[in-house]
C-alpha positions in Angstrom: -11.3 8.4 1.0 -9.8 6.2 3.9 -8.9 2.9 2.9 -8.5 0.0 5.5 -6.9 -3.1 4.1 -6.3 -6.6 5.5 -3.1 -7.4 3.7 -3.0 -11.4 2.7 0.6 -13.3 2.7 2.7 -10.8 4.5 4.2 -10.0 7.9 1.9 -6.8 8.3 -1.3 -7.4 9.3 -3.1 -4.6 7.6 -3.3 -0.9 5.9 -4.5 2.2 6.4 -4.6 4.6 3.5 -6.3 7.8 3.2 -6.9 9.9 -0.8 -7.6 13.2 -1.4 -10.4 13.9 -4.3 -8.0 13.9 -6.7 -6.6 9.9 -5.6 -3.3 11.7 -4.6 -2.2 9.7 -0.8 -2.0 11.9 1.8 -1.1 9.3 4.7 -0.4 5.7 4.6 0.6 3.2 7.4 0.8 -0.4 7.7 0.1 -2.4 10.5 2.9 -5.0 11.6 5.9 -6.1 8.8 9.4 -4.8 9.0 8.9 -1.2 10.9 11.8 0.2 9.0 10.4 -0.9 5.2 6.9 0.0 5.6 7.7 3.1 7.1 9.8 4.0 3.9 7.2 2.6 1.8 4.3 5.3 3.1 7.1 8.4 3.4 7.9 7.9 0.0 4.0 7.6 -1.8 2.4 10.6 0.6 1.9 12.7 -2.3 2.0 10.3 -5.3 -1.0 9.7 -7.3 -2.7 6.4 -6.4 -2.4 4.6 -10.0 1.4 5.7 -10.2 2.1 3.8 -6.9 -0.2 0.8 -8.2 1.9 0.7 -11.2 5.4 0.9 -9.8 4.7 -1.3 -6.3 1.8 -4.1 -8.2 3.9 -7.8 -8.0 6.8 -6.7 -6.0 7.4 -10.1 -4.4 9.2 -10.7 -0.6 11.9 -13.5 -1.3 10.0 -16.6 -2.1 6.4 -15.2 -1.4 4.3 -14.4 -4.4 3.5 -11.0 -2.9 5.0 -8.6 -0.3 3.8 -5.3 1.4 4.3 -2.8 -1.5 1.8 -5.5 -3.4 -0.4 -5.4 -0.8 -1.0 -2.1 -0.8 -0.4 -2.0 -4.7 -3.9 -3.9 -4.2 -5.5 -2.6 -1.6 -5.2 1.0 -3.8 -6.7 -0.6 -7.1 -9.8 -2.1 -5.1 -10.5 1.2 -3.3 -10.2 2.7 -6.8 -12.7 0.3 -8.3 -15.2 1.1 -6.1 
C-alpha cells in the first residue's frame, strides 16, 4: 500500500509511505522539515510494523506546536490503516 500524506502544522509539506501485506514499512520519506530528522525518522521505521511506529511516534510534539513530524506520520499510518 503507498500512502501519500499532506502533513498539517509542520515544516514538511508531506509523506510518502509505502506497506507491505503484512503493514510492515518498507520506504518512507517526507517532503520538506529538517532534512537531517526526517531522514532519521524513515531509516529507523523501514522495517517496523505500522501500529508499533503509531504507538511510539503518536503526540510527539515540536517545541510549542501541538504536533511534529513523527505525529504526522504517526497519523498519516493510522488513517491508511483504517481504511
Amino acid at each position: 500500500m503507498k500512502i501519500d500524506y499532506k502533513t498539517n502544522g509542520t515544516c514538511s509539506r508531506a509523506v510518502h509511505i509505502e506497506l507491505d501485506d503484512q503493514n510492515r514499512i518498507t520506504d518512507a520519506y517526507f517532503d520538506g522539515g529538517c532534512n537531517g530528522n526526517t531522514k532519521g525518522i524513515c531509516s529507523l521505521i523501514k522495517g517496523m510494523k505500522a501500529e508499533e511506529v503509531i504507538d511510539r511516534l503518536e503526540g510527539t510534539r515540536c517545541g510549542m506546536k501541538p504536533t511534529s513530524c513523527p505525529d504526522q506520520l504517526a497519523k498519516a499510518l493510522k488513517s491508511a490503516l483504517k481504511k
